[in-house]
C-alpha positions in Angstrom: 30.3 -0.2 1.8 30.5 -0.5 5.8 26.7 0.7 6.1 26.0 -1.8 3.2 27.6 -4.9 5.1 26.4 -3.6 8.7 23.1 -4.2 7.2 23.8 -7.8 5.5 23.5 -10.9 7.1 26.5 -12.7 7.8 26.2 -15.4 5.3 25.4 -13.0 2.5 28.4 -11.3 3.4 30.1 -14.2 3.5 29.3 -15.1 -0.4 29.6 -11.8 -1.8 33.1 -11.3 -0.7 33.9 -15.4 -1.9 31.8 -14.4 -4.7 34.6 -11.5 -5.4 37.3 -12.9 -5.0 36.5 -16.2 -7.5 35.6 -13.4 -9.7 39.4 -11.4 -9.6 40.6 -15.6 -9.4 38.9 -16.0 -12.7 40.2 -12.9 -14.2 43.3 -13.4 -13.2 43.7 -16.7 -14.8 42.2 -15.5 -18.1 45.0 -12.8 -18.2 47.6 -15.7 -17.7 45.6 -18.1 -20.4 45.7 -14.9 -22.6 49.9 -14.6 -22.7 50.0 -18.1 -22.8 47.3 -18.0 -25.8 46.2 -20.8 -24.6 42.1 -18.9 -23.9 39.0 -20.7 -25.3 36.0 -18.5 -25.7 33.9 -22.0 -23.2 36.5 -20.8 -20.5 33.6 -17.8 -20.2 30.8 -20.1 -18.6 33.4 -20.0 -15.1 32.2 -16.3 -14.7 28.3 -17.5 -14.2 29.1 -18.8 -10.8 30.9 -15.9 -9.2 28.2 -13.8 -10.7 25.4 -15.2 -9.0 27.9 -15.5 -6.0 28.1 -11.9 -5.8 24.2 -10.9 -7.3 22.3 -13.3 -4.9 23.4 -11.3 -1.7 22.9 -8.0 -3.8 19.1 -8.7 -4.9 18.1 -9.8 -1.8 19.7 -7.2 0.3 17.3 -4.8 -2.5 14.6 -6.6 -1.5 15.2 -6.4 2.2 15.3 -2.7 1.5 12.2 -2.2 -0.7 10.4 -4.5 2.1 11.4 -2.2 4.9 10.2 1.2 2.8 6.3 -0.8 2.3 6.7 -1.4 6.5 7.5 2.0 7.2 4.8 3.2 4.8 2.3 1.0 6.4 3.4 1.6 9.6 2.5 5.4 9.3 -0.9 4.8 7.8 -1.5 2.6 10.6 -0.5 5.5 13.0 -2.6 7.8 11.2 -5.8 5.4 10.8 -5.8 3.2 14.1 -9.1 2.3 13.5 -9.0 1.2 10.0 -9.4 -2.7 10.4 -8.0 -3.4 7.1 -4.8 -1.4 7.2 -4.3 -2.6 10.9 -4.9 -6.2 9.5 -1.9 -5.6 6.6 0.5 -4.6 9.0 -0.8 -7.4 11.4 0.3 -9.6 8.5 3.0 -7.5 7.4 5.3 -7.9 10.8 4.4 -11.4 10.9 6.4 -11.8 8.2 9.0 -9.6 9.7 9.3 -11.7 12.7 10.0 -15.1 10.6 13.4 -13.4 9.5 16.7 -11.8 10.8 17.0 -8.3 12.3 19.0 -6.3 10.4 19.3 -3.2 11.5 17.9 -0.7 13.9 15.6 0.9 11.9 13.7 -2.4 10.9 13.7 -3.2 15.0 11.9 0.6 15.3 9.8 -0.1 12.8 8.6 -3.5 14.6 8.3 -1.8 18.2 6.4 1.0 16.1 3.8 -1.7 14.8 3.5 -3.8 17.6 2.3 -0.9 20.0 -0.4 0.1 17.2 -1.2 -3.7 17.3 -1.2 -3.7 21.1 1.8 -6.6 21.2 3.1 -4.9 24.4 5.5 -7.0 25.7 7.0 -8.0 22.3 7.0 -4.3 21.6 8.6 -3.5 25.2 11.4 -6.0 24.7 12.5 -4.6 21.5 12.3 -0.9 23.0 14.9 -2.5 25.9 17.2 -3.4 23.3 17.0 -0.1 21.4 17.9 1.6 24.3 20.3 0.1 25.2 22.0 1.3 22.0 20.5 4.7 21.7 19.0 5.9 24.9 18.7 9.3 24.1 16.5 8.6 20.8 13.0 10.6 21.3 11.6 8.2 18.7 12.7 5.4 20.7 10.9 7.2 24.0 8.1 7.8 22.5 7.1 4.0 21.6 8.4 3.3 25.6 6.3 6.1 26.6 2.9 4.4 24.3 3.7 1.0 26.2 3.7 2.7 29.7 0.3 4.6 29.0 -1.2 1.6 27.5 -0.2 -0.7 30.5 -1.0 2.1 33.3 -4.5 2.3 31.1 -4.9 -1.0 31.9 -4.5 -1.0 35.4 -6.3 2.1 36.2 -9.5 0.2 34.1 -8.6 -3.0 37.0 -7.9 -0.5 39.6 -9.4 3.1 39.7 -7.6 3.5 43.2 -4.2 2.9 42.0 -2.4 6.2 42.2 1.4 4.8 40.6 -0.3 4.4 37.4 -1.9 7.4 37.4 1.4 8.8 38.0 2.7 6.8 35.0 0.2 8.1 32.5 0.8 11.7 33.6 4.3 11.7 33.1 4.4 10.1 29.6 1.6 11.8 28.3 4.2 14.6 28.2 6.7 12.9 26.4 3.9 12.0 23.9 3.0 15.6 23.8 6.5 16.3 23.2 6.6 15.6 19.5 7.2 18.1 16.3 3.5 16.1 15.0 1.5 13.9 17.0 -0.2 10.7 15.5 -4.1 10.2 15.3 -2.9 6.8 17.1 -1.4 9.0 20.1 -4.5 11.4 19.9 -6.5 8.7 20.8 -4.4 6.9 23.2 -3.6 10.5 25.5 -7.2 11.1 25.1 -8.5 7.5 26.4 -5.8 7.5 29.1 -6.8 11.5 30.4 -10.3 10.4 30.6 -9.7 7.6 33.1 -7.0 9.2 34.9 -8.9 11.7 35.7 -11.9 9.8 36.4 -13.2 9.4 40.2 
Protein backbone atom coordinates (compact mmCIF):
# COMPACT_ATOMS: atom_id res chain seq x y z
CA UNK A 1 0.00 0.00 0.00
CA UNK A 2 3.01 2.53 0.92
CA UNK A 3 4.80 1.63 -2.59
CA UNK A 4 1.28 2.10 -4.19
CA UNK A 5 0.69 5.74 -2.68
CA UNK A 6 4.62 6.65 -3.02
CA UNK A 7 3.80 6.23 -6.57
CA UNK A 8 0.33 8.29 -6.73
CA UNK A 9 -0.01 11.74 -7.16
CA UNK A 10 -1.15 13.63 -4.40
CA UNK A 11 -4.63 14.38 -5.49
CA UNK A 12 -5.33 10.81 -6.49
CA UNK A 13 -4.35 9.98 -3.14
CA UNK A 14 -6.32 12.44 -1.87
CA UNK A 15 -9.68 10.99 -3.50
CA UNK A 16 -9.10 7.43 -2.97
CA UNK A 17 -8.76 7.72 0.73
CA UNK A 18 -12.17 10.48 0.72
CA UNK A 19 -13.39 7.98 -1.74
CA UNK A 20 -12.98 5.30 1.28
CA UNK A 21 -14.09 6.64 3.79
CA UNK A 22 -17.70 7.91 2.06
CA UNK A 23 -17.71 4.38 1.15
CA UNK A 24 -17.40 2.83 5.17
CA UNK A 25 -19.85 6.43 5.79
CA UNK A 26 -22.33 4.81 3.47
CA UNK A 27 -22.06 1.43 4.94
CA UNK A 28 -22.32 2.49 8.02
CA UNK A 29 -25.44 4.32 7.64
CA UNK A 30 -27.15 1.39 5.74
CA UNK A 31 -26.36 -0.81 8.86
CA UNK A 32 -28.18 1.85 11.06
CA UNK A 33 -31.19 2.26 8.28
CA UNK A 34 -31.23 -1.61 8.44
CA UNK A 35 -32.04 -1.87 12.57
CA UNK A 36 -34.15 0.96 12.08
CA UNK A 37 -35.86 -0.83 9.00
CA UNK A 38 -36.20 2.10 7.71
CA UNK A 39 -33.62 0.85 4.10
CA UNK A 40 -35.00 1.55 0.59
CA UNK A 41 -33.48 -0.53 -2.12
CA UNK A 42 -32.86 3.73 -4.12
CA UNK A 43 -30.59 4.30 -0.93
CA UNK A 44 -28.07 1.96 -3.27
CA UNK A 45 -27.44 4.76 -6.04
CA UNK A 46 -25.16 6.65 -2.93
CA UNK A 47 -22.47 3.86 -3.45
CA UNK A 48 -21.86 5.08 -7.37
CA UNK A 49 -20.07 8.06 -6.07
CA UNK A 50 -17.54 6.65 -3.61
CA UNK A 51 -16.99 4.04 -6.30
CA UNK A 52 -15.77 6.17 -8.88
CA UNK A 53 -14.06 8.09 -5.95
CA UNK A 54 -11.96 5.26 -5.18
CA UNK A 55 -11.79 3.59 -9.09
CA UNK A 56 -10.77 6.86 -10.90
CA UNK A 57 -7.29 7.07 -8.91
CA UNK A 58 -7.04 3.17 -9.29
CA UNK A 59 -7.44 3.01 -13.29
CA UNK A 60 -5.39 5.72 -13.85
CA UNK A 61 -2.56 4.78 -11.55
CA UNK A 62 -2.97 1.21 -14.10
CA UNK A 63 -2.53 3.23 -16.76
CA UNK A 64 0.41 5.17 -15.49
CA UNK A 65 1.91 1.68 -14.95
CA UNK A 66 1.13 -0.01 -18.34
CA UNK A 67 2.52 3.45 -19.87
CA UNK A 68 5.76 3.12 -18.10
CA UNK A 69 6.21 -0.80 -19.18
CA UNK A 70 5.67 0.50 -23.33
CA UNK A 71 8.60 3.36 -22.29
CA UNK A 72 10.83 1.00 -20.92
CA UNK A 73 10.21 -1.35 -23.76
CA UNK A 74 10.85 1.25 -26.24
CA UNK A 75 13.49 2.62 -24.51
CA UNK A 76 15.54 -0.71 -24.87
CA UNK A 77 14.75 -1.04 -28.55
CA UNK A 78 16.00 2.30 -28.98
CA UNK A 79 19.24 1.26 -27.14
CA UNK A 80 19.61 -1.60 -29.19
CA UNK A 81 18.67 0.11 -32.70
CA UNK A 82 20.08 3.82 -32.38
CA UNK A 83 19.91 4.09 -35.82
CA UNK A 84 16.44 3.05 -36.59
CA UNK A 85 14.73 6.47 -37.39
CA UNK A 86 11.34 5.16 -36.77
CA UNK A 87 11.83 3.61 -33.31
CA UNK A 88 13.96 6.77 -32.35
CA UNK A 89 11.01 8.88 -33.68
CA UNK A 90 8.32 6.81 -31.22
CA UNK A 91 10.23 7.34 -28.31
CA UNK A 92 10.92 11.02 -29.48
CA UNK A 93 7.13 11.13 -29.29
CA UNK A 94 6.76 8.86 -26.54
CA UNK A 95 8.79 11.14 -23.74
CA UNK A 96 7.15 14.07 -25.16
CA UNK A 97 4.30 12.92 -23.70
CA UNK A 98 6.08 11.94 -20.56
CA UNK A 99 7.25 15.44 -20.03
CA UNK A 100 3.49 17.01 -20.21
CA UNK A 101 2.80 15.05 -16.91
CA UNK A 102 3.94 14.49 -13.26
CA UNK A 103 7.06 12.43 -12.19
CA UNK A 104 6.12 9.74 -10.28
CA UNK A 105 8.73 7.87 -9.37
CA UNK A 106 12.32 7.16 -9.91
CA UNK A 107 12.10 4.71 -12.29
CA UNK A 108 9.93 6.78 -14.81
CA UNK A 109 12.80 9.80 -14.19
CA UNK A 110 15.52 6.79 -15.33
CA UNK A 111 13.64 5.90 -17.95
CA UNK A 112 13.48 9.72 -19.25
CA UNK A 113 17.33 10.35 -18.63
CA UNK A 114 17.67 6.87 -20.43
CA UNK A 115 15.77 8.34 -23.66
CA UNK A 116 16.86 11.65 -23.68
CA UNK A 117 20.71 10.59 -24.03
CA UNK A 118 19.62 8.18 -27.00
CA UNK A 119 17.84 11.30 -28.33
CA UNK A 120 20.84 13.43 -27.61
CA UNK A 121 18.66 15.97 -25.07
CA UNK A 122 21.77 16.42 -22.98
CA UNK A 123 21.13 18.89 -20.74
CA UNK A 124 17.54 17.79 -20.00
CA UNK A 125 19.03 14.33 -19.61
CA UNK A 126 21.99 15.81 -17.32
CA UNK A 127 19.52 17.54 -15.04
CA UNK A 128 17.50 14.68 -14.35
CA UNK A 129 20.83 12.43 -13.73
CA UNK A 130 21.61 15.42 -10.94
CA UNK A 131 18.52 14.74 -9.24
CA UNK A 132 18.90 10.91 -9.32
CA UNK A 133 21.92 11.15 -7.71
CA UNK A 134 21.19 12.96 -5.40
CA UNK A 135 18.98 10.13 -4.16
CA UNK A 136 20.91 7.21 -5.26
CA UNK A 137 24.49 8.05 -5.87
CA UNK A 138 25.81 4.71 -5.86
CA UNK A 139 23.28 3.45 -8.69
CA UNK A 140 25.64 1.98 -11.76
CA UNK A 141 22.53 2.51 -13.95
CA UNK A 142 22.32 5.96 -12.86
CA UNK A 143 26.37 6.32 -13.72
CA UNK A 144 26.10 4.95 -16.74
CA UNK A 145 23.56 7.56 -18.35
CA UNK A 146 26.07 10.40 -16.44
CA UNK A 147 28.87 8.67 -17.92
CA UNK A 148 26.92 8.70 -21.90
CA UNK A 149 26.40 12.57 -21.28
CA UNK A 150 30.16 13.14 -20.40
CA UNK A 151 31.38 11.12 -23.51
CA UNK A 152 28.91 12.83 -25.73
CA UNK A 153 29.79 16.35 -24.54
CA UNK A 154 33.71 15.66 -24.37
CA UNK A 155 32.91 14.20 -28.14
CA UNK A 156 31.85 17.38 -28.89
CA UNK A 157 34.55 19.31 -27.80
CA UNK A 158 37.27 17.23 -29.01
CA UNK A 159 35.34 17.58 -32.74
CA UNK A 160 35.69 21.90 -31.82
CA UNK A 161 39.00 21.28 -30.27
CA UNK A 162 41.37 18.38 -31.22
CA UNK A 163 43.98 20.06 -28.78
CA UNK A 164 41.91 19.93 -25.73
CA UNK A 165 43.49 17.29 -23.51
CA UNK A 166 40.49 17.64 -20.32
CA UNK A 167 38.12 16.09 -22.66
CA UNK A 168 40.23 13.64 -23.76
CA UNK A 169 40.72 12.87 -20.26
CA UNK A 170 36.83 12.82 -19.83
CA UNK A 171 36.20 10.29 -22.51
CA UNK A 172 38.92 7.94 -21.23
CA UNK A 173 37.68 7.71 -17.88
CA UNK A 174 33.96 7.03 -18.64
CA UNK A 175 34.48 4.86 -21.39
CA UNK A 176 35.33 2.54 -18.46
CA UNK A 177 32.45 2.94 -16.64
CA UNK A 178 30.56 2.19 -19.95
CA UNK A 179 32.68 -0.85 -20.33
CA UNK A 180 31.79 -1.66 -16.93
CA UNK A 181 28.40 -3.18 -17.60
CA UNK A 182 27.04 -7.05 -17.30
CA UNK A 183 25.72 -6.20 -21.32
CA UNK A 184 26.61 -3.33 -23.28
CA UNK A 185 24.11 -1.52 -25.63
CA UNK A 186 24.53 -1.24 -29.56
CA UNK A 187 23.85 2.55 -28.48
CA UNK A 188 27.05 2.45 -26.25
CA UNK A 189 28.98 0.37 -28.88
CA UNK A 190 28.67 3.01 -31.10
CA UNK A 191 29.08 5.95 -28.81
CA UNK A 192 32.75 4.34 -27.13
CA UNK A 193 33.59 3.49 -30.67
CA UNK A 194 32.91 7.24 -32.16
CA UNK A 195 34.51 8.78 -29.02
CA UNK A 196 37.98 6.23 -29.24
CA UNK A 197 38.27 7.19 -32.72
CA UNK A 198 38.64 10.96 -32.05
CA UNK A 199 40.30 10.66 -28.87
CA UNK A 200 42.76 9.04 -30.27
CA UNK A 201 43.02 10.95 -33.31
CA UNK A 202 46.12 13.41 -33.93
Amino acid sequence: MTSLFQDMLLWEIILLLLGIVLFLTIIGGFVFLIKKDKLKTSYGAFFLFPIIMIAFPAIRYVNFMNGLFEFNTLTEKAEENPEDETIIKKLEEKINEGSNSWIRNEEELLLQARANTILKHYEKAETQVEELLEKKPEDEEVKVIKARIEVAKAQEQLEKDSSNLQARQKIETNIKVLQRQTRISKFDEILIGKAEKIRLKN
